[in-house]
mmCIF file as Biopython writes it, N, C-alpha, C and O atoms, coordinates in Angstrom:
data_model
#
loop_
_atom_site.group_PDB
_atom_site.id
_atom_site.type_symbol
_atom_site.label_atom_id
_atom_site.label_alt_id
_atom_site.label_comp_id
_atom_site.label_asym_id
_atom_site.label_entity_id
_atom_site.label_seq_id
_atom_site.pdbx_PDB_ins_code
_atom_site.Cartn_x
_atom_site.Cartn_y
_atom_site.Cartn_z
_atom_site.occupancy
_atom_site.B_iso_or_equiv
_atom_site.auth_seq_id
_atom_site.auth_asym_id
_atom_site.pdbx_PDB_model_num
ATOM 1   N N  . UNK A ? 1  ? -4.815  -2.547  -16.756 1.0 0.0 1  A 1 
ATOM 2   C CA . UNK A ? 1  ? -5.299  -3.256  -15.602 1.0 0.0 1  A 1 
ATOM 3   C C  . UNK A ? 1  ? -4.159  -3.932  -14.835 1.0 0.0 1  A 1 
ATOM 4   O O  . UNK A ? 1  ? -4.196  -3.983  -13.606 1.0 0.0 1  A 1 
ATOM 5   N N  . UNK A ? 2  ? -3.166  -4.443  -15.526 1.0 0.0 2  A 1 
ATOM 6   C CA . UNK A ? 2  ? -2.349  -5.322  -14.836 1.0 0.0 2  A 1 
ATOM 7   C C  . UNK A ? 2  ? -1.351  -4.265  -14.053 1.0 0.0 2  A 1 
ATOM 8   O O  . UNK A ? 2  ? -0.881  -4.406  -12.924 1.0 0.0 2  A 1 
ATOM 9   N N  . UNK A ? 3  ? -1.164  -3.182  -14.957 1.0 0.0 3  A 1 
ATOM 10  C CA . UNK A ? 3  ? -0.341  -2.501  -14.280 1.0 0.0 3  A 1 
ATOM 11  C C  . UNK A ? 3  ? -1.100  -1.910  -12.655 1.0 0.0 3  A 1 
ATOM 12  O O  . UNK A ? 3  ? -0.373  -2.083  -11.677 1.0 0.0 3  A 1 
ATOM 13  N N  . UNK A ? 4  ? -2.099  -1.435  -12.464 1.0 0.0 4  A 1 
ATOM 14  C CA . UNK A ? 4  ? -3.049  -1.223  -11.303 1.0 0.0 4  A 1 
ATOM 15  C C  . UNK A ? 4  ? -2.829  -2.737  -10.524 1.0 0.0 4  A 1 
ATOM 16  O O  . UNK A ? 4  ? -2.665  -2.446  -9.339  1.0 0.0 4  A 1 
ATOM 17  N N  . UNK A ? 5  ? -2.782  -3.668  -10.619 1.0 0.0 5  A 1 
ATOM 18  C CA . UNK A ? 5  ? -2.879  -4.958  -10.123 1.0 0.0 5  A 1 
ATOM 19  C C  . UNK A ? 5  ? -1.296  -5.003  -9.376  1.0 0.0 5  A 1 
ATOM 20  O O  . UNK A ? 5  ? -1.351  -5.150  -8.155  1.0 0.0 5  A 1 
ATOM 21  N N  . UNK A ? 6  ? -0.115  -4.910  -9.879  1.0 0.0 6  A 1 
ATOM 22  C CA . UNK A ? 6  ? 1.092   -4.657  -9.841  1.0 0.0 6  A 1 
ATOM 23  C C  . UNK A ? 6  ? 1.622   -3.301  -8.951  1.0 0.0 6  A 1 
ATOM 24  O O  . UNK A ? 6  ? 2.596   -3.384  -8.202  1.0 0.0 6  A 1 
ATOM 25  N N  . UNK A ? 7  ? 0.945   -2.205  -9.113  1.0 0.0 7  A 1 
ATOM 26  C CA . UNK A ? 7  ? 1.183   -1.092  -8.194  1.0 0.0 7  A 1 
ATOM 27  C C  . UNK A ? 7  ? 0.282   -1.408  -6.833  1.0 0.0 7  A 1 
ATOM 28  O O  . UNK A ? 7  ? 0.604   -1.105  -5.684  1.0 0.0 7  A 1 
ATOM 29  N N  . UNK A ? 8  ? -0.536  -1.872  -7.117  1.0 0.0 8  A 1 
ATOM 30  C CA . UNK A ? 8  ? -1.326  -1.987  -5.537  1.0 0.0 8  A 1 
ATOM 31  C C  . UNK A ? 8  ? -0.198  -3.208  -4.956  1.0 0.0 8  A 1 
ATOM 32  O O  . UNK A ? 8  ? 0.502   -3.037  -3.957  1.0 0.0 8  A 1 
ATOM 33  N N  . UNK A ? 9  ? -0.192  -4.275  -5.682  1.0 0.0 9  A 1 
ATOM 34  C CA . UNK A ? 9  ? 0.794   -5.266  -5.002  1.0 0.0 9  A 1 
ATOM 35  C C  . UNK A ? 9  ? 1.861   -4.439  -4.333  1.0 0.0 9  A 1 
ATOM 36  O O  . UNK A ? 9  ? 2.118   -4.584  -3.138  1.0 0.0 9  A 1 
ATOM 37  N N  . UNK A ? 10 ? 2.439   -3.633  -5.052  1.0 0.0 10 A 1 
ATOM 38  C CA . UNK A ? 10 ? 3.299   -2.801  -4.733  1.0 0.0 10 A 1 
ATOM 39  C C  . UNK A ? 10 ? 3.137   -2.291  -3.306  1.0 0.0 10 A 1 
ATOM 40  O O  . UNK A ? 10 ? 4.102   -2.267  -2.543  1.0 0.0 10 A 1 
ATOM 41  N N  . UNK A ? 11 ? 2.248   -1.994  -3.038  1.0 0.0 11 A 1 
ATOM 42  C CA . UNK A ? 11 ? 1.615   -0.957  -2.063  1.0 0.0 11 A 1 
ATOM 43  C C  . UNK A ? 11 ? 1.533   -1.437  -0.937  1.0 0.0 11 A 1 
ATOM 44  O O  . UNK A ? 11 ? 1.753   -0.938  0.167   1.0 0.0 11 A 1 
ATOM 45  N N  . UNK A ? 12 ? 1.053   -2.899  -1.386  1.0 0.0 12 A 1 
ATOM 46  C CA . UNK A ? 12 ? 0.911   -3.406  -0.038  1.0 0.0 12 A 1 
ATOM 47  C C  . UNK A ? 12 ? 2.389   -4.165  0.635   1.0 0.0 12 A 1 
ATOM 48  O O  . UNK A ? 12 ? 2.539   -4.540  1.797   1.0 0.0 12 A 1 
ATOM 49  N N  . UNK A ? 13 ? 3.092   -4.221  -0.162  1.0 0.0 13 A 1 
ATOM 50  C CA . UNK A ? 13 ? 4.260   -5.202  0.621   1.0 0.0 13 A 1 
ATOM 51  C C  . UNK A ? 13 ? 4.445   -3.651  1.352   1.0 0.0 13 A 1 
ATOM 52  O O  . UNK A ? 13 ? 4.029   -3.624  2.510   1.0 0.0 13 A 1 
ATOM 53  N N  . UNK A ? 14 ? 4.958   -2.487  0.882   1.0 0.0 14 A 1 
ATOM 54  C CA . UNK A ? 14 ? 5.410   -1.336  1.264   1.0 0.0 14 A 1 
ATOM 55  C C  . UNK A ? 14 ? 4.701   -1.307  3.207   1.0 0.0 14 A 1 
ATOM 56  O O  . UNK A ? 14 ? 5.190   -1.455  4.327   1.0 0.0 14 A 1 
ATOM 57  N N  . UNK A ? 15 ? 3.646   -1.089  2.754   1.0 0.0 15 A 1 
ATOM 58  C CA . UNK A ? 15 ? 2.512   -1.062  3.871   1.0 0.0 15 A 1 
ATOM 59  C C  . UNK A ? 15 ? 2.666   -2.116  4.673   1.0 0.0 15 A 1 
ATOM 60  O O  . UNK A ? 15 ? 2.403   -1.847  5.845   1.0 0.0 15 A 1 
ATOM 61  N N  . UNK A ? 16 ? 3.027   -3.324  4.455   1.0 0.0 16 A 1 
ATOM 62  C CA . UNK A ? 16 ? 3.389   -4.291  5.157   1.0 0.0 16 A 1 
ATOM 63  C C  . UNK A ? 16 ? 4.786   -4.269  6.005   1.0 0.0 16 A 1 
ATOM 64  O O  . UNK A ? 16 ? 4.847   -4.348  7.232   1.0 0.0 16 A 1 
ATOM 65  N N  . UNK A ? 17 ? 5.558   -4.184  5.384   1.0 0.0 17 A 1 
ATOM 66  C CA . UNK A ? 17 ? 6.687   -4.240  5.510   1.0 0.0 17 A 1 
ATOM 67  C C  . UNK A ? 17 ? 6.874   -2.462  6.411   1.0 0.0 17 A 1 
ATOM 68  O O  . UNK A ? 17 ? 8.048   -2.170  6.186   1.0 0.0 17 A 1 
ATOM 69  N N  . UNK A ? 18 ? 6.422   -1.632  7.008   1.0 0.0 18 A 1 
ATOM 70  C CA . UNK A ? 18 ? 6.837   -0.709  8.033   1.0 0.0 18 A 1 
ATOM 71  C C  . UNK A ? 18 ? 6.740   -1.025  9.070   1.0 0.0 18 A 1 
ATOM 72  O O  . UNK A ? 18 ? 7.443   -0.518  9.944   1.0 0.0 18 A 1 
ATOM 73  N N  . UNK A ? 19 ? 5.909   -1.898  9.308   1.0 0.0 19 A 1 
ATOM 74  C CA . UNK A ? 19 ? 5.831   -1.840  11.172  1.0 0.0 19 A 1 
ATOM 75  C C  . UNK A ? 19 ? 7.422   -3.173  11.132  1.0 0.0 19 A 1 
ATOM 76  O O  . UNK A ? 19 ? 8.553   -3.163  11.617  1.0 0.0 19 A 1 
ATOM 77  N N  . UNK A ? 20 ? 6.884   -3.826  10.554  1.0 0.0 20 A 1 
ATOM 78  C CA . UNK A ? 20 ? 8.598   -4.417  10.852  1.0 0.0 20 A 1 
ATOM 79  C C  . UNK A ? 20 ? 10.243  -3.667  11.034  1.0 0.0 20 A 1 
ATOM 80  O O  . UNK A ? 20 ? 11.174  -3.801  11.828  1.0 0.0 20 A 1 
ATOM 81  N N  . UNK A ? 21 ? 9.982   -2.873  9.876   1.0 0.0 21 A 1 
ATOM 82  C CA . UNK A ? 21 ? 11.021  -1.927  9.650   1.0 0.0 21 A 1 
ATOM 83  C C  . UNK A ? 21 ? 11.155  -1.402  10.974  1.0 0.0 21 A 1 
ATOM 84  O O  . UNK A ? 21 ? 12.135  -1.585  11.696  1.0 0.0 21 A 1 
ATOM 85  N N  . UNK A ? 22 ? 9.827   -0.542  11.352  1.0 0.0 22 A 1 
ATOM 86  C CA . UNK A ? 22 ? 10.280  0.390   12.316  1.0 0.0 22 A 1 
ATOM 87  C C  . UNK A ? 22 ? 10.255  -0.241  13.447  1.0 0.0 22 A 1 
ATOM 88  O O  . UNK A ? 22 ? 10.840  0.597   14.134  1.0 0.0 22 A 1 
ATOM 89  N N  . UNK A ? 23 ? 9.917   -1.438  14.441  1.0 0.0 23 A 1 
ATOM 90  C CA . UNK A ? 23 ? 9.632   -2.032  15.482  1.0 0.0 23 A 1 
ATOM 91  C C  . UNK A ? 23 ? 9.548   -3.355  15.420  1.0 0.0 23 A 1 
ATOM 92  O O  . UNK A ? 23 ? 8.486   -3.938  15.638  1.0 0.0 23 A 1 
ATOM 93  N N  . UNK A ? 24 ? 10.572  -3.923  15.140  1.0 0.0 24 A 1 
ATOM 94  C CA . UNK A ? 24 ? 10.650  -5.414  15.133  1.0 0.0 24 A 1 
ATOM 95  C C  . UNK A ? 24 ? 10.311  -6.385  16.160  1.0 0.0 24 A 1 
ATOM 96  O O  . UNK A ? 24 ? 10.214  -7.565  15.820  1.0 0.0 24 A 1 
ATOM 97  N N  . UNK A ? 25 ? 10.068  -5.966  17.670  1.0 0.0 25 A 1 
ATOM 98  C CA . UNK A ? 25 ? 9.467   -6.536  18.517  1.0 0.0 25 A 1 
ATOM 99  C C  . UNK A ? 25 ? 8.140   -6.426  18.250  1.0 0.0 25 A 1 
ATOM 100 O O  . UNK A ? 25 ? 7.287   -7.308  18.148  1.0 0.0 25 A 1 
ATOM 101 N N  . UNK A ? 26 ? 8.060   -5.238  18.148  1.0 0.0 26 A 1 
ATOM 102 C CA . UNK A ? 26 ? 6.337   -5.101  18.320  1.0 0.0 26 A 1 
ATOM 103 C C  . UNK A ? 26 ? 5.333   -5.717  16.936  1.0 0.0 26 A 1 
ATOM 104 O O  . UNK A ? 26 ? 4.125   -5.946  17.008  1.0 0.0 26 A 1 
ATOM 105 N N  . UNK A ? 27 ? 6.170   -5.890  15.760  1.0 0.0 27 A 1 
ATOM 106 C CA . UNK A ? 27 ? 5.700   -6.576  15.166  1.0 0.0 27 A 1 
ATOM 107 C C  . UNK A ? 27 ? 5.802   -8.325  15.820  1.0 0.0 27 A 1 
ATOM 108 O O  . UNK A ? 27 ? 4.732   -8.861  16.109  1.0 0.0 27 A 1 
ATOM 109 N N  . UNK A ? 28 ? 6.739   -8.890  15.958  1.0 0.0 28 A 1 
ATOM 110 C CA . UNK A ? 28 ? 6.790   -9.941  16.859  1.0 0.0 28 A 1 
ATOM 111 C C  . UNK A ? 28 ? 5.765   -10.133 17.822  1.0 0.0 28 A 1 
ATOM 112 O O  . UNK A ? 28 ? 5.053   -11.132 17.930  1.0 0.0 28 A 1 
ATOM 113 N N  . UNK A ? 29 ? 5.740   -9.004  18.581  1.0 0.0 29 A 1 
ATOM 114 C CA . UNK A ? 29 ? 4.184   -9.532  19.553  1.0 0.0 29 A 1 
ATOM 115 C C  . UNK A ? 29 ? 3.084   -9.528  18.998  1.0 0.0 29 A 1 
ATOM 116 O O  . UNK A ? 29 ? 2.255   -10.364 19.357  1.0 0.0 29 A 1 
ATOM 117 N N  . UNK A ? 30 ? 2.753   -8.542  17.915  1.0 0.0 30 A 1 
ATOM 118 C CA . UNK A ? 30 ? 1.585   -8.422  17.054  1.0 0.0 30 A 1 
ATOM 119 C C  . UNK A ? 30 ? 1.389   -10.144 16.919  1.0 0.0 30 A 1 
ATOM 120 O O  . UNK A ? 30 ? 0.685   -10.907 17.581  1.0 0.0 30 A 1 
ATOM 121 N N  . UNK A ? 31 ? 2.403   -10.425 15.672  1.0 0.0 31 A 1 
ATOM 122 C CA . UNK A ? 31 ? 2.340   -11.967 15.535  1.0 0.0 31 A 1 
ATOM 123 C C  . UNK A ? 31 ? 1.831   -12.860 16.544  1.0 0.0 31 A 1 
ATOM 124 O O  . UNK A ? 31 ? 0.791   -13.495 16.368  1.0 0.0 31 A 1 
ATOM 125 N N  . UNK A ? 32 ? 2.457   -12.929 17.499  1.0 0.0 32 A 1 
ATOM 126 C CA . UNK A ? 32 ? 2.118   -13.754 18.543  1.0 0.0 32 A 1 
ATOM 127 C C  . UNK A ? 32 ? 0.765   -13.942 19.055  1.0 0.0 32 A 1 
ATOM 128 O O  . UNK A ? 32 ? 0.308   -15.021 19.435  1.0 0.0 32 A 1 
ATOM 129 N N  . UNK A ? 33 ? -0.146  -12.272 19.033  1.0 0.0 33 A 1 
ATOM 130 C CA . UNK A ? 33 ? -0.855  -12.302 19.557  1.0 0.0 33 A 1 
ATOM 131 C C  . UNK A ? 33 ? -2.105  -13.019 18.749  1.0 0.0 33 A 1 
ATOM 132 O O  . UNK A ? 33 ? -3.013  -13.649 19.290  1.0 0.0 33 A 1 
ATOM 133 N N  . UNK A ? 34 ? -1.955  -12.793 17.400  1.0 0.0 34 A 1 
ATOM 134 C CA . UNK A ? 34 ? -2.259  -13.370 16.218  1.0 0.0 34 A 1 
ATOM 135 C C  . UNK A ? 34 ? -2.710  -14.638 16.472  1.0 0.0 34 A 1 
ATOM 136 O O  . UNK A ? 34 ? -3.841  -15.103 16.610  1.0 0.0 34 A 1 
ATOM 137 N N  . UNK A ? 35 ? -1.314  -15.237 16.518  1.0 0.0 35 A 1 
ATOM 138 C CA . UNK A ? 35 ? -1.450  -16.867 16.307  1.0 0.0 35 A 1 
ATOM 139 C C  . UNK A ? 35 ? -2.000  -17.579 17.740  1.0 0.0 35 A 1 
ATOM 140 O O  . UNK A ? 35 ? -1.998  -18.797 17.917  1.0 0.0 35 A 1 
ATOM 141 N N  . UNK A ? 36 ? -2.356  -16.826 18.486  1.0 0.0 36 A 1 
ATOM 142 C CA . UNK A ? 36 ? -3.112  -17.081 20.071  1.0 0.0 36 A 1 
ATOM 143 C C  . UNK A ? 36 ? -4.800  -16.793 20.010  1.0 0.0 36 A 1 
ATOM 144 O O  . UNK A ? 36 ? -5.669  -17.172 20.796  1.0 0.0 36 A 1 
ATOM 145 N N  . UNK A ? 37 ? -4.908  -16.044 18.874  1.0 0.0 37 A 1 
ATOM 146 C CA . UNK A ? 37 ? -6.507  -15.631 18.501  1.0 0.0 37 A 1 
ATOM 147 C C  . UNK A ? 37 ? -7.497  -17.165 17.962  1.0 0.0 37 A 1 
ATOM 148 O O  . UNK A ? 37 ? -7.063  -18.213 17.484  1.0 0.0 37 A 1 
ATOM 149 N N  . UNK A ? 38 ? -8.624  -16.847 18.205  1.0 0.0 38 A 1 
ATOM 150 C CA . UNK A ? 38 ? -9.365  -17.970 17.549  1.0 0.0 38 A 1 
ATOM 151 C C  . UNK A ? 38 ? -9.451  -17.906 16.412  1.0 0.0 38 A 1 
ATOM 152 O O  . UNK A ? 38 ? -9.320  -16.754 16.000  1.0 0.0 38 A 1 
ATOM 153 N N  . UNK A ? 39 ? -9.601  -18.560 15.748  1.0 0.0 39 A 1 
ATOM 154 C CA . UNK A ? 39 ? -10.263 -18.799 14.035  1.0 0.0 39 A 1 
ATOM 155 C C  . UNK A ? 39 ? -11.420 -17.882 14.238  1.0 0.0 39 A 1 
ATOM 156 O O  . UNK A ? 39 ? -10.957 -16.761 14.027  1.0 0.0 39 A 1 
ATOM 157 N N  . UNK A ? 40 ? -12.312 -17.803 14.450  1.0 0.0 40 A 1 
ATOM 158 C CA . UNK A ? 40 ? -13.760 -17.087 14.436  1.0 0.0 40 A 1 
ATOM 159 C C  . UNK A ? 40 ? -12.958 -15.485 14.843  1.0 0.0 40 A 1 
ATOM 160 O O  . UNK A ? 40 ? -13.496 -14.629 14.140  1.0 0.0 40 A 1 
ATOM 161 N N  . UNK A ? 41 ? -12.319 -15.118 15.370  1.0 0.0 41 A 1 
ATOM 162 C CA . UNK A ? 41 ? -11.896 -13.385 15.454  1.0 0.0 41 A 1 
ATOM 163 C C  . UNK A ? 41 ? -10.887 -13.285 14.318  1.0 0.0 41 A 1 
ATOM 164 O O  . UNK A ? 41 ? -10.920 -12.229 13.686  1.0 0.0 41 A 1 
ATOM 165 N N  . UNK A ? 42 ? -9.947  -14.252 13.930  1.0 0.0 42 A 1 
ATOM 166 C CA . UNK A ? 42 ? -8.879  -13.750 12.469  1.0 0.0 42 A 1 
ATOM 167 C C  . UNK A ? 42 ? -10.156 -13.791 11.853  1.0 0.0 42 A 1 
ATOM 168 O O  . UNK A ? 42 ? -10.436 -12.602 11.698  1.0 0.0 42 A 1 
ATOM 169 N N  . UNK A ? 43 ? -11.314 -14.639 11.309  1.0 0.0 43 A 1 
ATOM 170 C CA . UNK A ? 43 ? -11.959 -14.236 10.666  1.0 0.0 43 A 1 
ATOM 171 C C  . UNK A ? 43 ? -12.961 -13.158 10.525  1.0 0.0 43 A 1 
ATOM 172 O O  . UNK A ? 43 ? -13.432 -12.796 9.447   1.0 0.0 43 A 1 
ATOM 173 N N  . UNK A ? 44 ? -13.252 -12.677 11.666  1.0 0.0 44 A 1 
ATOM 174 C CA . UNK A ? 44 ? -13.803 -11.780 11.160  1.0 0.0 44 A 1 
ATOM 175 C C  . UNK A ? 44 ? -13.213 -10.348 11.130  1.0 0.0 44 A 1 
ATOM 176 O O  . UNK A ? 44 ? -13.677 -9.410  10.482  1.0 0.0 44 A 1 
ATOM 177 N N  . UNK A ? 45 ? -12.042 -10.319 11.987  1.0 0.0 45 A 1 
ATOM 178 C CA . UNK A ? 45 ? -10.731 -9.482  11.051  1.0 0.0 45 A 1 
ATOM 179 C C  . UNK A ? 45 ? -10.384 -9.159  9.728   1.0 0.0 45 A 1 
ATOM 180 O O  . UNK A ? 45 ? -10.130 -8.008  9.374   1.0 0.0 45 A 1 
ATOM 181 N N  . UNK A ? 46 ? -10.363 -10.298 8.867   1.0 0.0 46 A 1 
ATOM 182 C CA . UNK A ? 46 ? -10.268 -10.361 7.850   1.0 0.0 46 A 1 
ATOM 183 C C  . UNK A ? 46 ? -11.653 -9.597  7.270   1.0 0.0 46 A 1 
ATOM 184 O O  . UNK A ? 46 ? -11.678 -8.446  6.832   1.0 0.0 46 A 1 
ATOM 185 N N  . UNK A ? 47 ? -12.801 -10.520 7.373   1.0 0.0 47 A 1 
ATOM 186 C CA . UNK A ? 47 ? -13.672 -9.551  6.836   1.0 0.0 47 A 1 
ATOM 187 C C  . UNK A ? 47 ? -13.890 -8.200  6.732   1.0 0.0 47 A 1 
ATOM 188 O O  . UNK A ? 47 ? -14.330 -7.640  5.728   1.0 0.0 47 A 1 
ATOM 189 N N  . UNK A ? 48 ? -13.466 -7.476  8.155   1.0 0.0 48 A 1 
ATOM 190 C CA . UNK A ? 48 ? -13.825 -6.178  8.362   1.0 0.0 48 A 1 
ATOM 191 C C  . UNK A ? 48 ? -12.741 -5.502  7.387   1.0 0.0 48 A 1 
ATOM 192 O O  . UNK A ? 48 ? -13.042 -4.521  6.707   1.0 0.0 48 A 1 
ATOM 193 N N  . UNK A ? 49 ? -11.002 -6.291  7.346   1.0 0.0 49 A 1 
ATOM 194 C CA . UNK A ? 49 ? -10.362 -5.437  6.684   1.0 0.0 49 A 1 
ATOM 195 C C  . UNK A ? 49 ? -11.033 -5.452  5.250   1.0 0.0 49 A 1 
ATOM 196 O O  . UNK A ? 49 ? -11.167 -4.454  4.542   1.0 0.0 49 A 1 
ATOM 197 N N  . UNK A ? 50 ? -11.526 -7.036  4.856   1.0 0.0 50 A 1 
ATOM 198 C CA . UNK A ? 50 ? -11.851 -6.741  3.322   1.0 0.0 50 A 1 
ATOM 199 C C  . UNK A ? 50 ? -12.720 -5.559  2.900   1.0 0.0 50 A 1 
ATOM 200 O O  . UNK A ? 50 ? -12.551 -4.802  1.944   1.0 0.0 50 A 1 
ATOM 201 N N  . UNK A ? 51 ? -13.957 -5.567  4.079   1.0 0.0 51 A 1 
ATOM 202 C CA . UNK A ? 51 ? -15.180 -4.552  3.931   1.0 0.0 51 A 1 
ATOM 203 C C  . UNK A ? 51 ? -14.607 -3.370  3.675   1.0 0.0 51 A 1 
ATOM 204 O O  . UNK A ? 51 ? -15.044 -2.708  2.734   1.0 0.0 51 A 1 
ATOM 205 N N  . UNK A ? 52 ? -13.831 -3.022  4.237   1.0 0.0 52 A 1 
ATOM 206 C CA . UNK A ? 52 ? -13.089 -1.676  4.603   1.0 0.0 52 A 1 
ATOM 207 C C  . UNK A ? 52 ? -12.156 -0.887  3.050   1.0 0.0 52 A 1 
ATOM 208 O O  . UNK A ? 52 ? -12.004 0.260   2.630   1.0 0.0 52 A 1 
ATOM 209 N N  . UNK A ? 53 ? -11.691 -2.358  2.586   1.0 0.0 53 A 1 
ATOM 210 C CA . UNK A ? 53 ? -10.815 -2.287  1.273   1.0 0.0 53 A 1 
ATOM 211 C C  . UNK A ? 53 ? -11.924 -1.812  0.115   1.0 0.0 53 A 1 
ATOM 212 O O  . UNK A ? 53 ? -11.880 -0.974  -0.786  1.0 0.0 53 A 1 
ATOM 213 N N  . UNK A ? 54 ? -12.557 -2.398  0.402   1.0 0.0 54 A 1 
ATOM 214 C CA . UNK A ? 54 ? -13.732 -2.337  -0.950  1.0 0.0 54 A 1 
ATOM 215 C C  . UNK A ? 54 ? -14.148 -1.253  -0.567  1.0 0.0 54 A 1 
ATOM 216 O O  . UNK A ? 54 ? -13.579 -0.465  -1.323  1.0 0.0 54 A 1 
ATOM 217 N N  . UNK A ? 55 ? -14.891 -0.563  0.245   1.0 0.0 55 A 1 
ATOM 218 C CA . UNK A ? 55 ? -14.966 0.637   0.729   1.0 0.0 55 A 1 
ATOM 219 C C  . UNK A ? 55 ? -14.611 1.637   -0.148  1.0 0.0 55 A 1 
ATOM 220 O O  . UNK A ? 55 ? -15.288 2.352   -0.886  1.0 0.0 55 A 1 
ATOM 221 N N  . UNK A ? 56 ? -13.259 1.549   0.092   1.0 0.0 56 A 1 
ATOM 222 C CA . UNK A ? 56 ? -12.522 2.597   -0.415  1.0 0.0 56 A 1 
ATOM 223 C C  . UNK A ? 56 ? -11.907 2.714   -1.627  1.0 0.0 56 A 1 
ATOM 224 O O  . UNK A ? 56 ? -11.496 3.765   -2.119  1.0 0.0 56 A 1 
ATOM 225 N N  . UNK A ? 57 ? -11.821 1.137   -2.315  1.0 0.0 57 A 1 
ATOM 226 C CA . UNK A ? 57 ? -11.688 1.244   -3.680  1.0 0.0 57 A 1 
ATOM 227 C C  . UNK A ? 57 ? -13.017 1.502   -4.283  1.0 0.0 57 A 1 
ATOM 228 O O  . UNK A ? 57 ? -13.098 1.478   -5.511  1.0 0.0 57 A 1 
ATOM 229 N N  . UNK A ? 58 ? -13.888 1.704   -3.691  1.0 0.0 58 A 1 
ATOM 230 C CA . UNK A ? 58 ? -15.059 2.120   -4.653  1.0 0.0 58 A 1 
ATOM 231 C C  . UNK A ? 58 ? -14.716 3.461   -4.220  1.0 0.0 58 A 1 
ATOM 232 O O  . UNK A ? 58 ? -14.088 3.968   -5.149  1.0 0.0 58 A 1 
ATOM 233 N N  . UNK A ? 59 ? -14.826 4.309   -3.227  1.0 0.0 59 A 1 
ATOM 234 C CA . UNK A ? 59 ? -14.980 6.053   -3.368  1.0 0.0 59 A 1 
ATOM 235 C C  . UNK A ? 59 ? -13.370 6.207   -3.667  1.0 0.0 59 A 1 
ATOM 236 O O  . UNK A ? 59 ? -12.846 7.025   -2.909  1.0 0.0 59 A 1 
ATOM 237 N N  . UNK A ? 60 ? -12.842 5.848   -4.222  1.0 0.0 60 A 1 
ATOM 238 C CA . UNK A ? 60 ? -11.103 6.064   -4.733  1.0 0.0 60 A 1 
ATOM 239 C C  . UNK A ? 60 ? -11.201 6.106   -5.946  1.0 0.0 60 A 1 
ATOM 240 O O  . UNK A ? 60 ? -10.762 7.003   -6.667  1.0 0.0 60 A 1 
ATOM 241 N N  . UNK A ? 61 ? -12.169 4.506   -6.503  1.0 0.0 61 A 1 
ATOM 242 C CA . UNK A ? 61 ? -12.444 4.302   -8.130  1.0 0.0 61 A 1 
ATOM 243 C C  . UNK A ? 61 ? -14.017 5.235   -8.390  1.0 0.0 61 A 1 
ATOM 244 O O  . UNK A ? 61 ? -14.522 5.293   -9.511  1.0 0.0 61 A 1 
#
């Protein structure tokens, strides 16, 4: 289990860490545009990504 816990961690800095790599402005405006959003749209951002995660770790698992 821990090791699955540890490779996904894995996964995600990876996944995180490209749009920076490849476009360092445009991650910059991403940000920006971010921190200009309301609380009520990051949140339900968040939700949709969580919905989306679970999603797919169930037809994956």
């Amino acid at each position: 289990m821990w090791q699955d816990f540890w490779a996904a961690l894995g996964l995600l800095l990876v996944l995180e860490g490209i749009l920076p790599f490849l476009s360092p402005s445009g991650a910059r405006r991403a940000l920006e545009q971010a921190a200009r959003s309301s609380d009520r749209t990051l949140r339900l951002i968040g939700l949709a990504s969580m919905g989306v995660g679970v999603v797919v770790l169930y037809l994956v698992r």
